[in-house]
C-alpha positions as CSV (number, residue, x, y, z in Angstrom):
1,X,-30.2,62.6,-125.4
2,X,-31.3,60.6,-122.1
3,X,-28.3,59.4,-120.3
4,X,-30.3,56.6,-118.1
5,X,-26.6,54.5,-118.2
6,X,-24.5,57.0,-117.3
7,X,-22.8,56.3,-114.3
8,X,-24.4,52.7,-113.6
9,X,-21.5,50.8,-113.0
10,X,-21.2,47.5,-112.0
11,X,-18.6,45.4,-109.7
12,X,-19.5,42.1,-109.9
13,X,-21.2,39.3,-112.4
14,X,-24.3,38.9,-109.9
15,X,-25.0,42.9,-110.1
16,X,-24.6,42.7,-114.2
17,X,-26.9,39.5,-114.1
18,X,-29.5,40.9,-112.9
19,X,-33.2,40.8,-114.2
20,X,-33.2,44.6,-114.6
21,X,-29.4,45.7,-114.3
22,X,-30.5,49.5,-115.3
23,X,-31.6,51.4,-112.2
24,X,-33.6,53.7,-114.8
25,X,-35.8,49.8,-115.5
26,X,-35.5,49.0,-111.9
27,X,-37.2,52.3,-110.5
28,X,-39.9,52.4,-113.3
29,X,-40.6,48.7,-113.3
30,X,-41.1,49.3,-108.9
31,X,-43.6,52.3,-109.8
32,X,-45.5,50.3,-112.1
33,X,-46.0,47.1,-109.5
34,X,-46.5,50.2,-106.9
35,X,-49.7,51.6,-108.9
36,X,-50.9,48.2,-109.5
37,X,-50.8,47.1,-105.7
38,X,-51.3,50.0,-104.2
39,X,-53.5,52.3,-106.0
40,X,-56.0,50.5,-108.9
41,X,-57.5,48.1,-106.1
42,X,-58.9,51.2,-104.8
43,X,-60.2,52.8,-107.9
44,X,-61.5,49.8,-110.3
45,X,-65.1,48.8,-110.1
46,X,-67.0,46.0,-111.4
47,X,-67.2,47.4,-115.2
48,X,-63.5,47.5,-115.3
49,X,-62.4,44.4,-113.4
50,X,-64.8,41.9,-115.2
51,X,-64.7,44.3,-118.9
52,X,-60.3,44.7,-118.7
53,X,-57.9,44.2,-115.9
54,X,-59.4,40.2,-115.3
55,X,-58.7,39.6,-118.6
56,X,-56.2,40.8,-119.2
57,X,-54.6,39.4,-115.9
58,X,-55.6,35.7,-116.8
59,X,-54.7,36.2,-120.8
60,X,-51.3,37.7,-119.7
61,X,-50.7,34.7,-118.0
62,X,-51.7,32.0,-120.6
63,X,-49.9,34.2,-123.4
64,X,-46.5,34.3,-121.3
65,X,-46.9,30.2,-121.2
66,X,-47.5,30.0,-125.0
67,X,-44.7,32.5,-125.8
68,X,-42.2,30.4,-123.7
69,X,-43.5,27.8,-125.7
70,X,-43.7,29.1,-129.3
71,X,-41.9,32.0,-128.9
72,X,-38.9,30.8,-127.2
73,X,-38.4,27.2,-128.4
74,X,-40.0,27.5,-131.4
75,X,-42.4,24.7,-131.0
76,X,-46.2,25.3,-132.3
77,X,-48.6,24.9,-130.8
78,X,-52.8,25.4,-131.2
79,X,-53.9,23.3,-127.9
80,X,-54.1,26.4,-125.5
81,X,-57.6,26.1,-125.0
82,X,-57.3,22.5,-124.5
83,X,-55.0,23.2,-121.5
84,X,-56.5,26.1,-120.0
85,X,-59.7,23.3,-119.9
86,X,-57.2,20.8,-117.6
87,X,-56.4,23.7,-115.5
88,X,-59.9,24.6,-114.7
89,X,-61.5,21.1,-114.7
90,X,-58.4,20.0,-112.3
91,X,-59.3,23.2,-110.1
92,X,-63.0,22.3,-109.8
93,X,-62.2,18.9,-108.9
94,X,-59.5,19.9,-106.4
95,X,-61.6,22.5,-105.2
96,X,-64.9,20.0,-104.1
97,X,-62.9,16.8,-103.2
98,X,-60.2,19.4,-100.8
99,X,-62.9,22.5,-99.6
100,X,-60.3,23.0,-96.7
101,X,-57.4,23.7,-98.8
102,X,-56.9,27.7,-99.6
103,X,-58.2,28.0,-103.3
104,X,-54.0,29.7,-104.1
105,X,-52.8,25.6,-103.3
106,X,-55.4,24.6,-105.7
107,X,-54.7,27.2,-108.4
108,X,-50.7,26.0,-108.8
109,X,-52.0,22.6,-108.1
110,X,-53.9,22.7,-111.4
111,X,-51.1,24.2,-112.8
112,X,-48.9,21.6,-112.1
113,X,-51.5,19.2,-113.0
114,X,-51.6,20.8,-116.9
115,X,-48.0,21.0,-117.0
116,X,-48.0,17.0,-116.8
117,X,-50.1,16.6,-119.6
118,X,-48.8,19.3,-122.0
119,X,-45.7,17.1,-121.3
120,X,-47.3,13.7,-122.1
121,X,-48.9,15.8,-125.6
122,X,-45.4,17.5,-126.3
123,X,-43.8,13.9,-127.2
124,X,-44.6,14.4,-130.7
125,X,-42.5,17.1,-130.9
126,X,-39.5,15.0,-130.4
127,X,-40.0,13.3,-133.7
128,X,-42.2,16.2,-135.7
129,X,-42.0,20.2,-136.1
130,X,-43.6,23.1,-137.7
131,X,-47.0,22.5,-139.4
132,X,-46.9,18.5,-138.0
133,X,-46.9,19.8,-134.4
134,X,-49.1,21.9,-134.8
135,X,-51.8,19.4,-136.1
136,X,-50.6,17.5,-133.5
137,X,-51.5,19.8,-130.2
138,X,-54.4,20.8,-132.4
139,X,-55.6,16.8,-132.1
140,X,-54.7,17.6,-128.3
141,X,-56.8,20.3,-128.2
142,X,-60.2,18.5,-129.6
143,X,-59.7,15.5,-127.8
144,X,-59.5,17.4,-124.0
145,X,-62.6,19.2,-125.0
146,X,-64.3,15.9,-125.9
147,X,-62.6,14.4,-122.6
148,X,-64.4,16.4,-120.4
149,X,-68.0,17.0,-122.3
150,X,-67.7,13.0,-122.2
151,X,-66.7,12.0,-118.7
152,X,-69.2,13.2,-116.3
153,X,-66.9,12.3,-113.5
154,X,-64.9,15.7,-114.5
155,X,-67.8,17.4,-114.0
156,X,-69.1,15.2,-110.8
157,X,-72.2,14.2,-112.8
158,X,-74.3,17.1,-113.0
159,X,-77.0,17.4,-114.9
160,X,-76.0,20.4,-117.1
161,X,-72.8,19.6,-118.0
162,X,-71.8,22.5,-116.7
163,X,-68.8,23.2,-113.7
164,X,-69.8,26.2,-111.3
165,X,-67.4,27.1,-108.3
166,X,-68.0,27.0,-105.1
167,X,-67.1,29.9,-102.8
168,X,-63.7,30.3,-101.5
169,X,-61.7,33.1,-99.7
170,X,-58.7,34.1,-99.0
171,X,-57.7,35.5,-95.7
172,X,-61.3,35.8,-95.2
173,X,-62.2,37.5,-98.3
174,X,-64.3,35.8,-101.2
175,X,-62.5,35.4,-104.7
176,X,-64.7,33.0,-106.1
177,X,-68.2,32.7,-105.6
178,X,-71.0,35.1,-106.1
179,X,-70.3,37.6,-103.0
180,X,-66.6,38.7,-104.4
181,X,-65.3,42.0,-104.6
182,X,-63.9,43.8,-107.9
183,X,-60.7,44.2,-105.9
184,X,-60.3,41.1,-104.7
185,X,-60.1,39.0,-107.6
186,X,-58.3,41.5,-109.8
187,X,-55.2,41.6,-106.6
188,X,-55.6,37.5,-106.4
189,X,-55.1,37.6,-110.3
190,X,-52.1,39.7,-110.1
191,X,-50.1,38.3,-107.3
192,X,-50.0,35.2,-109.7
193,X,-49.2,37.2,-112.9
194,X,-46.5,39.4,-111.0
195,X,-45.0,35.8,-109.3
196,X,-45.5,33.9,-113.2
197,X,-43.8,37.3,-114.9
198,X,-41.2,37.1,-112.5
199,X,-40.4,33.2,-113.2
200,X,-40.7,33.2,-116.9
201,X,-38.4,36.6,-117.0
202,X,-35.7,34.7,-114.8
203,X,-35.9,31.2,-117.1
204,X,-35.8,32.6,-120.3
205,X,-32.7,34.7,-119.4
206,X,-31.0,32.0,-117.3
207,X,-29.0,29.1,-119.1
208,X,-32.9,27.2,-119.7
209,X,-33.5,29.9,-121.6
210,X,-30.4,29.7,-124.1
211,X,-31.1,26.0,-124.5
212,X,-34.9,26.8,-125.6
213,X,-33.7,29.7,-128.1
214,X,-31.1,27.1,-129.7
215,X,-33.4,24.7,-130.3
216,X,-35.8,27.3,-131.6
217,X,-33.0,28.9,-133.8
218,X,-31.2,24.9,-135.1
219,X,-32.3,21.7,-133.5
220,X,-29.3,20.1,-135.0
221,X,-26.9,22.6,-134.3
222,X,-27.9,22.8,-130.3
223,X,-27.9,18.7,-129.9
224,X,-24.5,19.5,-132.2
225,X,-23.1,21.9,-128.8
226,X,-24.3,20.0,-125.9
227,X,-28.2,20.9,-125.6
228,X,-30.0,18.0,-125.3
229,X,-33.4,18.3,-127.7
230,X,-35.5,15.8,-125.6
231,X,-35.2,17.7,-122.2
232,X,-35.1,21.3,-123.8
233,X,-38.5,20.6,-125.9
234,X,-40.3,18.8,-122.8
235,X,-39.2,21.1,-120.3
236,X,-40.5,23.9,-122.7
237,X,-43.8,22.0,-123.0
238,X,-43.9,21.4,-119.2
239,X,-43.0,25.3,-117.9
240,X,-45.7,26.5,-121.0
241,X,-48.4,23.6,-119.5
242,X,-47.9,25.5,-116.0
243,X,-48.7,28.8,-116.7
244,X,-51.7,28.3,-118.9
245,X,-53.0,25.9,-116.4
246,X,-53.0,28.0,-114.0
247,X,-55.0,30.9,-116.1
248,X,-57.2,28.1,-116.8
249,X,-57.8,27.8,-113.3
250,X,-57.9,31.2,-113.3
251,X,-60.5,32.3,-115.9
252,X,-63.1,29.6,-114.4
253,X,-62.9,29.9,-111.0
254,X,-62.2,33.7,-110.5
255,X,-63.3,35.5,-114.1
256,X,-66.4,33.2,-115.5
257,X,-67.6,31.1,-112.0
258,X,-69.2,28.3,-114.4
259,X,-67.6,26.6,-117.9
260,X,-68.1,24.4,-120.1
261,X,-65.3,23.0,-121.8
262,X,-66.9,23.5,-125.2
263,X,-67.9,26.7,-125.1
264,X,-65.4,28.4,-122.5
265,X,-62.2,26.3,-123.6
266,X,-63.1,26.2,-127.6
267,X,-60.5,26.1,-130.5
268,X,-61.6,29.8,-130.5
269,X,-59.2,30.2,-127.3
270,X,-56.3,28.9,-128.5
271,X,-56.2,30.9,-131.7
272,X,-56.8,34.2,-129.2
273,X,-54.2,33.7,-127.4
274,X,-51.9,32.7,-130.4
275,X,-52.8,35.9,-131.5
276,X,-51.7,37.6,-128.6
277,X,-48.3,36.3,-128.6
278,X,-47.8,37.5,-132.7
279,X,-49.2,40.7,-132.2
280,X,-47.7,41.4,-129.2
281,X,-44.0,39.8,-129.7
282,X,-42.8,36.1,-130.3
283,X,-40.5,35.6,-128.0
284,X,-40.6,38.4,-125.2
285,X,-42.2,38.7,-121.8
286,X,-43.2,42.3,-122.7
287,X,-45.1,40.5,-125.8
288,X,-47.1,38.8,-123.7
289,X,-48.6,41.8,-121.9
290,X,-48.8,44.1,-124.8
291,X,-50.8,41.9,-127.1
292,X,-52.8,40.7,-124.3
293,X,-53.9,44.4,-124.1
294,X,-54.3,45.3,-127.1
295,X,-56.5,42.1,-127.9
296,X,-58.5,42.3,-124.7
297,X,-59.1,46.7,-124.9
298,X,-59.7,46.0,-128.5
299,X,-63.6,44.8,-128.5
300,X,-64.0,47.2,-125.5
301,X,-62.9,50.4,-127.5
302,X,-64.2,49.0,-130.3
303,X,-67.9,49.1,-128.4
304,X,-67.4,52.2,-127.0
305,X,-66.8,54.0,-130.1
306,X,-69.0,52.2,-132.6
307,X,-72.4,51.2,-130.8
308,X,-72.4,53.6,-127.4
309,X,-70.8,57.0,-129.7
310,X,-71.7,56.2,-133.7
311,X,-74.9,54.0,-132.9
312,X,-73.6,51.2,-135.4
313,X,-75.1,47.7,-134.8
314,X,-73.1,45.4,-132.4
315,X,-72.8,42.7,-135.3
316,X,-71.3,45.5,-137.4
317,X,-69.0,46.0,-135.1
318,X,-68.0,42.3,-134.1
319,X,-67.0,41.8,-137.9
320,X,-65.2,45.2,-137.7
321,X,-63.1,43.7,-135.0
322,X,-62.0,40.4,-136.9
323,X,-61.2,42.3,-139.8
324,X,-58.8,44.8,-137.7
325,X,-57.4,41.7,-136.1
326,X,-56.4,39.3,-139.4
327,X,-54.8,42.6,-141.3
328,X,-53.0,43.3,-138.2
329,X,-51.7,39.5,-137.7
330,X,-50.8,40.3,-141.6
331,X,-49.2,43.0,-141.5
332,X,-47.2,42.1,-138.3
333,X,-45.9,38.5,-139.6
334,X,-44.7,40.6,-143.1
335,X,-43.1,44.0,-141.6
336,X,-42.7,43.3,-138.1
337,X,-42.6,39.6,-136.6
338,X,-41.7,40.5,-133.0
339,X,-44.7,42.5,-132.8
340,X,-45.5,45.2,-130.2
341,X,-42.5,44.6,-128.3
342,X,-39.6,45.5,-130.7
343,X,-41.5,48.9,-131.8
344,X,-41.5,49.6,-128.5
345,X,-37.8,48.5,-128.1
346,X,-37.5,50.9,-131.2
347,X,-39.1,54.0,-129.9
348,X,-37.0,53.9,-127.0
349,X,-34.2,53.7,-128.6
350,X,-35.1,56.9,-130.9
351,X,-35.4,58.8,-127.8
352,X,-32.6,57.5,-126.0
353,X,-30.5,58.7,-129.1
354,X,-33.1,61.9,-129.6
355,X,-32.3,64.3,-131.0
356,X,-29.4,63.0,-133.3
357,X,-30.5,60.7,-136.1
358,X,-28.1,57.9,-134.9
């Protein structure tokens, strides 16, 4: 049996509050930060960054908004692809009307910029709920996309439709543009996952947090106690709009360095990243990053194995992929609904307790 608590004691509310009150969690979450900082920047390559870790960075960080969202206070929503679009149209613009400003500013400023309009599309939810809201921020979703393919101003006129970004750097180093560096944009990526991991972990275990889980669990019952249903639901709204703004952001300026909102922001996108969020865990940080790898090393594995090692066509394998996905959102809404967090949550427990049965 693995005695991690023994002899973590604690004196005072502030030490037991704590985001990680376990030293065993605190020195294991520090060694992972410590090999992502300090020793992939100097082994990843182009493959890797552009195939995996920018990905799954940017997808982390969109499926952490939805779960606070969805996950946390139970509101539904399908207009993810919609926002990630405001993000990165509101980065373009902020990035060719401001050049001078450091392209991080205009990163949260599209953020912030997203979070104001998944407010203004989350006042339906004070009145509907479930399937309702859903059509709802689905309506939200189709209208952004037409938005910006209609306006040309959002995409300052040009004659392909098309946003590109121009080339910015940061303490002298390119992270957008042609001339960047695999380690570059995969350490600009992850200073704002580690910062948005680090907020959404605080919020959803602080007293925001228990207002967004009682509205999630019984609307009534929380207005019943105190929680006030119009601030809980648009704050939830508001936090969600941030983060996937700012992977929106993200994903065209770093990851793609042209979009269209059609193509790169499509319905297809917000499904993905619901996915992510039910495979990986409704309602858990951890959720977030586990479906977001598992749905981003999925079509990567998946070509590795069946077109470079068994020779299988690519369109073969494409289909094999959907079909692996839809039985495993199946399977997990019927035998497991907090995904790939709770078996891992399990499996450490089994080898906390091993090996006794109980």
């Amino acid at each position: 049996m693995f005695y991690r608590e023994a002899g973590d004691f604690k004196t005072s509310y502030t030490d037991d509050n704590q985001t990680f009150p376990i030293k065993f969690d605190r020195y294991r979450y520090y060694v992972v930060l410590a090999v992502a900082f300090g020793i992939i920047p100097f082994l990843i390559n182009d493959y890797w960054a552009n195939a995996f870790l920018l990905p799954f960075l940017i997808y982390s960080i969109a499926a952490i908004g939805l779960n606070i969202l969805t996950g946390y206070c139970g509101q539904v929503s399908l207009g993810t692809g919609g926002f990630m679009a405001v993000g990165a149209y509101a980065c373009y613009k902020l990035m060719t009307i401001f050049p001078d400003v450091n392209i991080f500013f205009h990163v949260i400023a599209a953020g912030g910029i997203t979070a104001i309009v998944c407010t203004a599309f989350g006042l339906p939810s004070l009145r509907i709920k479930g399937f309702y809201l859903a059509v709802a921020t689905l309506a939200a979703q189709f209208f952004l996309v037409w938005l910006f393919n209609k306006v040309s101003w959002f995409y300052n006129y040009s004659a392909s439709g098309q946003i590109n970004a121009p080339e910015r750097t940061v303490f002298g180093v390119p992270v957008t543009g042609a001339n960047t560096e695999a380690w570059a944009t995969y350490l600009f990526c992850l200073v704002f996952l580690a910062i948005s991991a680090i907020i959404a972990r605080n919020l959803t275990r602080g007293m925001q947090g228990r207002k967004w889980m009682a509205i999630r669990d019984m609307d009534i019952a929380a207005e019943i106690i105190g929680v006030n249903p119009m601030r809980a639901k648009l704050s939830a709204f508001a936090v969600s709009g941030f983060f996937i703004g700012i992977s929106g952001a993200l994903f065209f300026a770093v990851y793609l360095g042209a979009a269209e909102a059609g193509d790169s922001f499509g319905i297809q996108k917000s499904f993905l990243v619901l996915f992510m969020i039910i495979i990986g865990g409704l309602g858990s940080i951890f959720g977030s990053f586990a479906g977001a790898a598992f749905l981003v090393l999925l079509p990567v594995a998946l070509k590795l194995v069946g077109v470079d090692f068994l020779g299988w066509p690519t369109d073969i394998v494409a289909h094999i992929q959907l079909i692996i996905v839809g039985a495993l959102i199946i399977i997990f809404l019927i035998a497991e609904p907090h995904g790939i967090a709770q078996l891992w949550r399990v499996a450490k427990e089994k080898l906390r307790l091993w090996p006794f049965p109980h």
